[in-house]
C-alpha positions in Angstrom: -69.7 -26.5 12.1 -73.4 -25.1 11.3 -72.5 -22.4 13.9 -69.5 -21.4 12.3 -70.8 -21.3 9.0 -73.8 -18.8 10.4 -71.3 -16.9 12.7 -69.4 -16.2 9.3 -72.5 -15.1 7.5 -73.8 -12.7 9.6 -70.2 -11.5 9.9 -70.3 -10.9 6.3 -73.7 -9.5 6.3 -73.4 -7.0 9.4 -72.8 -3.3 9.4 -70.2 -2.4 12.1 -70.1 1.1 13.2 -66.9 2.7 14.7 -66.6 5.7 15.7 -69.9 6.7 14.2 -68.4 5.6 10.8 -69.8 2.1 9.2 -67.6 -0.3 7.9 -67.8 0.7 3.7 -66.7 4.6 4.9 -63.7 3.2 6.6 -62.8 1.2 3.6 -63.1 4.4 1.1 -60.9 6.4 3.9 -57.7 3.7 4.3 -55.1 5.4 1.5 -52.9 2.7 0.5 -49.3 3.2 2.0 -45.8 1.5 0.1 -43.4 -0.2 1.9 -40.7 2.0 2.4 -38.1 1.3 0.4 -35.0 -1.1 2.3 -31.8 0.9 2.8 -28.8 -0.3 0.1 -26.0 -1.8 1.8 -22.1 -2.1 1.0 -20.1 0.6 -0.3 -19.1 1.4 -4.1 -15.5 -0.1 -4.5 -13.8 3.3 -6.4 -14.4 5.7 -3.9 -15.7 4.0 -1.1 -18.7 5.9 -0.8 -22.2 4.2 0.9 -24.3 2.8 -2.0 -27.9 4.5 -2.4 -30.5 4.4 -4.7 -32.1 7.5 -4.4 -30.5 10.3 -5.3 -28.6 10.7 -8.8 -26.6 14.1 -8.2 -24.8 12.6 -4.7 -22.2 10.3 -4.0 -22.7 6.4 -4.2 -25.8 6.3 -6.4 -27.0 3.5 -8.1 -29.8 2.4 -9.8 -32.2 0.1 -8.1 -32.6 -2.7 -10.7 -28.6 -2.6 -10.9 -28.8 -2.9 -6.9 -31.1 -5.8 -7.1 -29.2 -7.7 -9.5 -25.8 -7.7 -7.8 -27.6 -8.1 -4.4 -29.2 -11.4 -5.6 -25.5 -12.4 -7.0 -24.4 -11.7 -3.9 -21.7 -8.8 -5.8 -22.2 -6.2 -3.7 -18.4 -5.2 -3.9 -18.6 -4.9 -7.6 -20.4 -2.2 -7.8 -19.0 1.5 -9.3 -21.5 4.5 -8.2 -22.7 7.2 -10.9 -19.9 9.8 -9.9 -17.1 7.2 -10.2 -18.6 6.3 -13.7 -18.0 10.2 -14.3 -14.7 10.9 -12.8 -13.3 7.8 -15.2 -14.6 9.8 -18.2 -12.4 13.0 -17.2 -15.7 14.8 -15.5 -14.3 16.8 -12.6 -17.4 16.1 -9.8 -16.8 17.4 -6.2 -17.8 15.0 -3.2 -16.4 17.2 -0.7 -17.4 20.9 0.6 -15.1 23.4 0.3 -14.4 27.2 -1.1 -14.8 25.7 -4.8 -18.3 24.1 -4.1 -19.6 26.8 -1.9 -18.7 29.4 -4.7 -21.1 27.4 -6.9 -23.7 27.1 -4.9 -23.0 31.3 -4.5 -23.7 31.2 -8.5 -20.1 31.8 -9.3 -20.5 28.9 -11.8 -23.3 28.4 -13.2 -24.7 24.2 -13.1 -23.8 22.3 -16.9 -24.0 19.1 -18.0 -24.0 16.3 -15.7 -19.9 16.1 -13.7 -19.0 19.2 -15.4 -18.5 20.7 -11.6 -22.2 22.5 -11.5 -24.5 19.5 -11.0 -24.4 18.0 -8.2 -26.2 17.4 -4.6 -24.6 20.2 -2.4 -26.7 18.5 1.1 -24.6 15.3 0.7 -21.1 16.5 0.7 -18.9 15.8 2.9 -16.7 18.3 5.1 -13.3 18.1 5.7 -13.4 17.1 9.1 -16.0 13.9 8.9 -13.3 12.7 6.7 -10.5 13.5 9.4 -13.1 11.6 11.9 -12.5 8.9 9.4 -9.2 8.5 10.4 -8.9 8.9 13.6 -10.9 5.2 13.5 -8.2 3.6 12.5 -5.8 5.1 14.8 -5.7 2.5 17.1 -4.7 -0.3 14.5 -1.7 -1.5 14.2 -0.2 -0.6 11.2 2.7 0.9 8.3 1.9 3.5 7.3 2.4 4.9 4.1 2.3 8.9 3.8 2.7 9.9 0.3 3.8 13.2 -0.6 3.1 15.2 -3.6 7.1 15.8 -5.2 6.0 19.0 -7.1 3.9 20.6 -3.6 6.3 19.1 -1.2 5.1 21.9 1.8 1.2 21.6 0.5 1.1 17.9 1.3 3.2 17.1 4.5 1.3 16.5 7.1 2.9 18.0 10.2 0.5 16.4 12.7 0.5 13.1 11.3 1.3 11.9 14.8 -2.2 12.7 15.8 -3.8 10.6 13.1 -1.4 7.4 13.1 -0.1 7.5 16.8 3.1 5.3 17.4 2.8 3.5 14.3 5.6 3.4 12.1 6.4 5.8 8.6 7.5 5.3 5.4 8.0 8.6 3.1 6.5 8.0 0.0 7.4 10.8 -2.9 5.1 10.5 -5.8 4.8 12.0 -9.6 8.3 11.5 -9.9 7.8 12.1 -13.2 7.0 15.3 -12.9 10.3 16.2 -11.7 12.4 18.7 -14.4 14.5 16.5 -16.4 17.8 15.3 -15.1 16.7 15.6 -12.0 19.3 12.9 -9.5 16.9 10.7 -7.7 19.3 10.4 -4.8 20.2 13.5 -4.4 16.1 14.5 -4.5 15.7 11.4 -1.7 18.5 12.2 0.6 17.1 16.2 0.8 13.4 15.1 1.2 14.9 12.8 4.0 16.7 15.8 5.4 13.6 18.3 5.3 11.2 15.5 7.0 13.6 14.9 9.7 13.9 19.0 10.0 9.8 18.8 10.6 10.6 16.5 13.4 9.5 13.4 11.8 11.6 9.7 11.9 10.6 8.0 8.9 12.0 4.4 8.7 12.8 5.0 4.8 12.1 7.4 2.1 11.5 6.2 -1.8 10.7 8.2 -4.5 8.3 6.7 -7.2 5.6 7.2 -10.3 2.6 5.9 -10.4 2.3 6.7 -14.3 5.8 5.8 -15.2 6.1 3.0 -12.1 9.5 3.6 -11.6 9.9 3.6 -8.0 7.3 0.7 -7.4 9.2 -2.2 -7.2 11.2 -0.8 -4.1 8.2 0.7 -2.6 6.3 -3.1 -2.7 9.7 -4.6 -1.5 10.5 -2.2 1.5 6.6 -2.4 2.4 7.2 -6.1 2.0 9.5 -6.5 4.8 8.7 -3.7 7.3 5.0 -5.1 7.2 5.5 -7.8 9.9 2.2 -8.9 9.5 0.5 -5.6 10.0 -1.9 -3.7 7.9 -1.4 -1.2 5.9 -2.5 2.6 5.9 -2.3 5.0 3.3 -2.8 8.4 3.8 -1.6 11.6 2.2 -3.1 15.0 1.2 -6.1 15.2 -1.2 -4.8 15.2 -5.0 -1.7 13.9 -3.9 -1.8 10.3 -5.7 -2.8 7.8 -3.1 -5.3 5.9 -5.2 -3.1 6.0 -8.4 -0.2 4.6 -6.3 -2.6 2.0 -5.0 -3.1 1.1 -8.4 0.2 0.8 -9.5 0.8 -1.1 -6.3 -1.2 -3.5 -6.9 -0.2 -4.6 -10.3 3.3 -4.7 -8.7 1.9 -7.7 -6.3 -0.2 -8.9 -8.8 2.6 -9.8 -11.7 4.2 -13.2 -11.5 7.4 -12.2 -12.9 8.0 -10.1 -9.7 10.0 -10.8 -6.7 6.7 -9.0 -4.7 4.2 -11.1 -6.2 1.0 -12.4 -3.8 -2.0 -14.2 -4.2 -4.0 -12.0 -2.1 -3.4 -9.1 -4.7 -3.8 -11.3 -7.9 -7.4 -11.7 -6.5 -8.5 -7.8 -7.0 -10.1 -7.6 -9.6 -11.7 -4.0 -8.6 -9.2 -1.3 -7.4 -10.4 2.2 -5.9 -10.7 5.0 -8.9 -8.1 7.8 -9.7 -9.0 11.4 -11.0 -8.2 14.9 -11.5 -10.8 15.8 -8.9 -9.1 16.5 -5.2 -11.6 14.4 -2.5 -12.2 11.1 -5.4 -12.1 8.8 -2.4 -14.9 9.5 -0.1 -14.4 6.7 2.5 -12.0 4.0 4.1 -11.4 1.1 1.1 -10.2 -1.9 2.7 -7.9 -4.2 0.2 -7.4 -8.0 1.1 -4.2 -8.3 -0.6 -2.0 -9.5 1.9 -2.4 -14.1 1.5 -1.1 -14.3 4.6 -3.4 -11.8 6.3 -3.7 -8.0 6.9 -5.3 -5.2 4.9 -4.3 -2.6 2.7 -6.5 0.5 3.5 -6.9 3.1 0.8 -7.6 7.0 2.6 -9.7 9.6 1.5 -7.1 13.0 1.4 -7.1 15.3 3.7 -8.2 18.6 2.7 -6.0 21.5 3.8 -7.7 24.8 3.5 -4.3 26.7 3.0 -3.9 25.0 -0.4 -4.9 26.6 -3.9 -6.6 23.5 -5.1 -9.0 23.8 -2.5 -10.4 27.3 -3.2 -10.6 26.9 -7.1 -13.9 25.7 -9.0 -13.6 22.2 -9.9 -13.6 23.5 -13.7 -10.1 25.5 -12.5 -8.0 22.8 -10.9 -7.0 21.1 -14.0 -5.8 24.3 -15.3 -3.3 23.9 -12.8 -2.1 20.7 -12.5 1.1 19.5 -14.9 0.9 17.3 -17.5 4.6 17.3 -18.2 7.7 17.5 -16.6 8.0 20.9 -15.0 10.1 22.8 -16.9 12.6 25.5 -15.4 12.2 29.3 -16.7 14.8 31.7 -16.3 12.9 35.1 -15.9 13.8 38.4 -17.0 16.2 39.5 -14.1 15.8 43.0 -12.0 18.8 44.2 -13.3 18.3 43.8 -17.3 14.5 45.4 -16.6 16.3 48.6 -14.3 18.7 48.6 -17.8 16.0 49.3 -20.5 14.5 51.9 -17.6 17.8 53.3 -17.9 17.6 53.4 -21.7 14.0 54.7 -21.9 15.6 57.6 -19.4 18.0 58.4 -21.8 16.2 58.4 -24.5 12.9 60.9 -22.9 16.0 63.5 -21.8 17.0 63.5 -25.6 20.3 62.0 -25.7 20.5 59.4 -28.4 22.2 56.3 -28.6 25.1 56.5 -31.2 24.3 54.6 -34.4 20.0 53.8 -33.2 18.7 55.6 -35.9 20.7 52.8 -38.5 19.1 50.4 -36.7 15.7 51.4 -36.6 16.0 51.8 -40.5 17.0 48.0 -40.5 13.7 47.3 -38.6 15.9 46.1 -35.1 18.2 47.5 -33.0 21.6 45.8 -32.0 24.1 46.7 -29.2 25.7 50.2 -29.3 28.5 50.9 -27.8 26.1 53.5 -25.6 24.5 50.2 -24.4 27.6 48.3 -23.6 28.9 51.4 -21.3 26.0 51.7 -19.9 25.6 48.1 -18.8 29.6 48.4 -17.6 28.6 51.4 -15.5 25.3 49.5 -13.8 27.3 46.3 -13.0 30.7 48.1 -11.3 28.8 50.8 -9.6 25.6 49.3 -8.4 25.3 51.7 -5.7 25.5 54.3 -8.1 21.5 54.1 -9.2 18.9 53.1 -7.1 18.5 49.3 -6.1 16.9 47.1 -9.3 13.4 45.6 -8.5 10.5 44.4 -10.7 7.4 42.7 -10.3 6.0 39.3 -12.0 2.6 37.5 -12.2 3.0 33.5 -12.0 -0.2 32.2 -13.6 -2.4 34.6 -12.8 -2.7 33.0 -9.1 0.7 34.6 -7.5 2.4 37.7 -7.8 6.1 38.4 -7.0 7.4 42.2 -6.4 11.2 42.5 -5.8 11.4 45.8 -4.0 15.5 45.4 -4.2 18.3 43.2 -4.4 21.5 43.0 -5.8 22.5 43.7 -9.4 23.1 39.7 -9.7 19.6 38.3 -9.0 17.6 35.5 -11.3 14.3 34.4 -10.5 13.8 30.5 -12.0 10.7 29.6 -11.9 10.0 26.1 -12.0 6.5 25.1 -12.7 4.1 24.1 -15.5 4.3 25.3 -19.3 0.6 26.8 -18.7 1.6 28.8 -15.7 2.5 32.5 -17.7 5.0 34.2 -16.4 4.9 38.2 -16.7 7.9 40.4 -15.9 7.6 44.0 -16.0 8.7 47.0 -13.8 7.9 47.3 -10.0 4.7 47.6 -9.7 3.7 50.4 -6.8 0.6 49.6 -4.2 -2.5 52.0 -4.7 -1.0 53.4 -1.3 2.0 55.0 -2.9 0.1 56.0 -6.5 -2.1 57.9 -4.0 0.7 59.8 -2.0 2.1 60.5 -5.6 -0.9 61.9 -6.6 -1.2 64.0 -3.5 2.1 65.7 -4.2 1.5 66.1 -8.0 -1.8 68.2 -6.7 -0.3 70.6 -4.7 1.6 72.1 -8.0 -1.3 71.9 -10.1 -4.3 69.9 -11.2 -3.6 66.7 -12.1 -6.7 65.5 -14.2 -6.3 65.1 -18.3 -8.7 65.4 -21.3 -9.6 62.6 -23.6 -6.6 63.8 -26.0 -3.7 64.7 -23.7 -4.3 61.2 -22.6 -4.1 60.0 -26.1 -1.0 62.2 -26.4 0.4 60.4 -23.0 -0.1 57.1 -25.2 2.0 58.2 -28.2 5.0 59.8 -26.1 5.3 56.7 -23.9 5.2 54.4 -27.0 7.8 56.7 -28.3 10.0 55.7 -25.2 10.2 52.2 -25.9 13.1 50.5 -27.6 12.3 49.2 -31.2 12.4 45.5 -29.5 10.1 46.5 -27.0 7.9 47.6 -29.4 8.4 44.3 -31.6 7.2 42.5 -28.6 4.2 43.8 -28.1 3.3 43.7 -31.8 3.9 39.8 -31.6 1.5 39.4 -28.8 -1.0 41.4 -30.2 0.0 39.3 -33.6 0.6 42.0 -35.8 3.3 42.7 -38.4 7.0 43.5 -36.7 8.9 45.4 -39.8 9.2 48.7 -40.7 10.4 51.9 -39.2 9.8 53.0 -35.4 7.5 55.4 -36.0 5.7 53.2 -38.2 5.6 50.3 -35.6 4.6 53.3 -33.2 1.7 54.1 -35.3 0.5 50.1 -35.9 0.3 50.0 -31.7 -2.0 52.9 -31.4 -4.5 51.7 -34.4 -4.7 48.6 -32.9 -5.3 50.1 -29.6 -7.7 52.3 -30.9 -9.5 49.5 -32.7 -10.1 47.1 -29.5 -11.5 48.0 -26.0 -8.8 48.8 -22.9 -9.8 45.5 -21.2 -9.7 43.1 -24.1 -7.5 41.5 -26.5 -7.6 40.1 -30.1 -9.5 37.4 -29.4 -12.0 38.3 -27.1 -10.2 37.6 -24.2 -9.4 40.1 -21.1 -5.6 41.4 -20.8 -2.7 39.6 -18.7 -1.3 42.5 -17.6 -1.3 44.0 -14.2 -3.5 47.2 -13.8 -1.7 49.8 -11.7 -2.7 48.8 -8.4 -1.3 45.7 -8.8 -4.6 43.2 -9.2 -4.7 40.9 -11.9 -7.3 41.7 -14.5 -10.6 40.3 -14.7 -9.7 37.5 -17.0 -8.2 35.6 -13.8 -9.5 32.9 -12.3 -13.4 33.3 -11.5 -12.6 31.7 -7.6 -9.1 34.2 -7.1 -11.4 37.1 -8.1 -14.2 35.8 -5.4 -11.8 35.8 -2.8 -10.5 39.5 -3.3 -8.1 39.2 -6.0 -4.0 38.9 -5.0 -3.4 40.3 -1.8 0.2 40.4 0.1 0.6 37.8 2.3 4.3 37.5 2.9 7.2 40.0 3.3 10.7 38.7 2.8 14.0 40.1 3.3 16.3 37.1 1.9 20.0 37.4 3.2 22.8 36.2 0.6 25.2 34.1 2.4 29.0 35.0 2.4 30.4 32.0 0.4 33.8 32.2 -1.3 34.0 32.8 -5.1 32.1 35.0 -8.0 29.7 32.1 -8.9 25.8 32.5 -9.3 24.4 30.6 -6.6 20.6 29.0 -5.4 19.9 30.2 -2.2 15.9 30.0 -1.3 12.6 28.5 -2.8 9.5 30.0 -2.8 6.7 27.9 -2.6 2.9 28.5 -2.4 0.8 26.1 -0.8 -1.5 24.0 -3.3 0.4 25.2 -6.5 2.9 22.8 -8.5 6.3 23.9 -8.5 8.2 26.8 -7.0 10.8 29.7 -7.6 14.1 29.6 -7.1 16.2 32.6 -5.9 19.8 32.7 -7.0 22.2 35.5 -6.8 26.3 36.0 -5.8 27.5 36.9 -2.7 26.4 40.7 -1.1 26.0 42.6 1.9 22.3 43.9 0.0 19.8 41.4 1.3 16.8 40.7 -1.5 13.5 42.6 0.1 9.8 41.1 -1.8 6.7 40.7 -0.9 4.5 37.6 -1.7 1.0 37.9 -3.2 -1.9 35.1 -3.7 -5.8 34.6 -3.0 -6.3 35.0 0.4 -5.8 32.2 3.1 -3.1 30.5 0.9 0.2 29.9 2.5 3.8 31.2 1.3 6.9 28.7 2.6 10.5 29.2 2.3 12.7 26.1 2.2 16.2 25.2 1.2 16.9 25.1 -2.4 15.9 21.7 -4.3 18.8 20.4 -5.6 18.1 20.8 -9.3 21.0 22.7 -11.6 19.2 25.2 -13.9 22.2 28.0 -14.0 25.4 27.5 -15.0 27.8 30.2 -14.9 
């Protein structure tokens, strides 16, 4: 004992040298080091993303008290990340990397406020393809599967190679946003084509249903036929990004979990925390597994797959709601090729001199009304098509498509069939900047073609002279200026008002809709179609009319572009003149052609 206590005083009292270095110097050098800080587990249960704790602007954040609370409470799976918490509150926060995102981090956009689509970790987004990797994990499971297709983007969302993610297992055709169908639309009729076009793609589905996950109509069937082609398996569902999966989960779910229904199961009534829905395409960043199946099995919600050669996935984040419907999509008959080739006509006539009998009374009246000049010459272009040259015309959809009819015959419409935001501009054919310049070429060689500041002004006034009082009416309403008076006094109101605001700008401060004359849309587009080089041609279509007996109007193609709500429909009578047009949208987006959906907008 006395040898201890003396072995531990000289301990205390000796100077140990290391290194050359005595004991008190090493003390002052040792830096004190924190432990490093554990690694969250568990994932957040609205978008399936890995919980972390240390960075705020990327997926899966959370704060570390919060963390430390629920990990003590052993609620782990309770817990909603900081970009969940935004998406719920209508903030539009990207989680995966595409064209949108990278144009930000360009400086396209410029960063805001916190989920306004500008702040955000760029380093932890995902790619398309460690999603796809996701996947292919659960290939091997056996398995329904559920692959949901967007109704309004029926060619954006189908996956043709769904084979390669879901192997043998079987496939139920789910069609959502029902809803956003144009009213009156037959839900069998829309059911027995989308069973048609799958089985055209080579696909067997064991049923097709139609449903809404905002309306729930639909749902019952859904939970019933998923009821008894189950078997005891799990359940996968897997779609497209932005194409509903997590709102259908949702709805799902409430199905199983009322006790009124036929569907109802314990396992479901047990959820109290179902996976997040939002505008934003890529809200689910990883595999959610749902016990709610009493019996066993698991209902997995997806994250969507991302397919580059859809609109949604080039746009800023701050675009894509622009875009999406709201409402029903509503039907719009345009202004046909052959009633735009007619006021040509008119405008001809009336630049050669020769006056329309009785348009001077109604110009004094402040509007013009059918002459019989009109009439004949409307006779004329209907019984001798062949006569003039072929009508055509060229219209902007939304400033994110563009539609030139080089010809067709004298019966043509153009329905388009998409949301109430989507404008849709008609005007005359539209030449490429190829053709202005072999014009200009030949208008050289006679003499020189350049203008002064006031024989352009002078061009102005002689082609506003040209136009029919209605024509000129028109404009004045969009410009929102007064519509009476005389022609040359609505004549003289145009060019003041031109005169007062600059060539590229409107009334209020915004950039013209109008097409410049090389065909791009003008700078008040979108910021990520103007990135990517502006509307360029991507499809050329000659569309044959089939030989079908009668005089009646009939649908016989859609046009549909990948990523964007709704289509056009191409209706005309039976004619040896096919219908030539060329197809233009940002670049990379795809252009389909299908068989007409069976909706009845013309009646004739």
């Amino acid at each position: 004992r006395k040898l201890s206590r003396r072995s531990r005083k000289e301990e205390t009292s000796r100077r140990v040298v290391v290194h050359g270095l005595s004991s008190d110097e090493i003390d002052d050098l040792l830096v004190f080091q924190e432990p490093e800080e554990e690694e969250a587990k568990g994932e957040c249960y609205g978008c399936g993303a890995h919980l972390q704790t240390r960075s705020e602007k990327a997926a899966g954040y959370v704060k570390r008290e919060t963390y430390e609370a629920k990990k003590k409470h052993r609620q782990l799976n309770q817990i909603l990340c900081s970009r969940c918490h935004l998406l719920c509150n209508g903030k539009m926060v990207p989680g995966i990397e595409d064209w949108g995102t990278r144009l930000i981090r360009g400086g396209q956009e410029e960063a805001g406020p916190s989920g306004s689509g500008g702040d955000f970790e760029r380093e932890s987004l995902l790619t398309p393809d460690e999603l796809r990797r996701q996947l292919l994990g659960l290939k091997s499971k056996r398995s329904l599967v559920l692959h949901l297709v967007d109704l309004t983007d029926i060619q954006g969302t189908f996956l043709r190679n769904i084979r390669d993610l879901v192997s043998k297992n079987p496939v139920m055709i789910i069609g959502t946003k029902m809803d956003l169908l144009p009213k009156g639309s037959n839900v069998k009729d829309v059911a027995d084509w989308l069973h048609q076009y799958i089985e055209d793609k080579g696909l067997n589905p064991i049923s097709v249903v139609l449903c809404s996950s905002k309306s729930r109509f639909g749902i019952r069937q859904t939970a019933s036929l998923m009821k008894k082609n189950r078997k005891g398996r799990d359940v996968m569902v897997i779609g497209a990004a932005n194409v509903g999966k997590s709102a259908f989960i949702r709805s799902l779910l409430n199905e199983m979990s009322s006790m009124k229904s036929a569907n109802y199961d314990v396992g479901a009534a047990q959820i109290r925390h179902k996976p997040v829905e939002s505008d934003m395409p890529g809200t689910t960043l990883g595999i959610i597994p749902l016990r709610a199946f009493e019996r066993g099995g698991v209902l997995f919600d997806t994250p969507g797959l991302h397919l580059e050669h859809r609109l949604i996935h080039m746009m800023l984040p701050s675009e894509v709601k622009s875009v999406l419907p709201r409402r029903p999509l509503s039907p719009y008959i345009a202004k046909t090729p052959a009633s735009i080739l007619f006021e040509s006509k008119l405008v001809e006539q009336q630049e050669r001199g020769e006056r329309m009998s009785g348009v001077g009374d109604a110009e004094e009246d402040g509007g013009a009304t059918p002459t019989g000049y009109e009439e004949d010459l409307l006779d004329d272009l209907l019984e001798n098509p062949g006569a003039v040259e072929g009508a055509s015309a060229t219209y902007l959809w939304g400033d994110v498509a563009r539609l030139d009819v080089l010809s067709c015959p004298m019966s043509t419409h153009l329905v388009f069939c998409g949301s109430k935001a989507m404008r849709i501009t008609a005007q005359p054919l539209v030449k490429d900047a190829e053709e202005e310049e072999k014009e200009e070429e030949t208008v050289n060689l006679w003499g020189d073609a350049a203008t002064t500041d006031d024989s352009a002004e002078a061009d102005v006034g002689e082609d506003l002279g040209g136009l029919t009082v209605p024509l000129l009416k028109e404009r004045l309403r969009d410009a929102g200026l007064k519509v009476g008076g005389r022609k040359d006094e609505l004549i003289e109101r145009l060019l003041q008002h031109e005169a007062s605001v600059s060539p590229s700008r409107t009334t209020d401060g915004k950039e013209d809709a109008s097409l410049s004359s090389d065909g791009e849309s003008s700078e008040h587009g979108l910021v990520s179609v103007r990135a990517r080089g502006g509307l360029t041609m991507t499809k050329e279509l000659v569309i044959q009319t089939p030989g079908y007996s009668g005089n009646a109007i009939q649908p016989i193609v859609d046009i549909c572009i990948s990523g964007v709500p709704g289509w056009i429909t191409v209706y005309a009578k039976s004619s040896d003149e096919p219908i030539r047009c060329r197809v233009y949208t940002p670049r990379g987006i795809q252009t389909f052609l299908r068989e007409p959906f069976p909706i009845d907008v013309i009646e004739y």
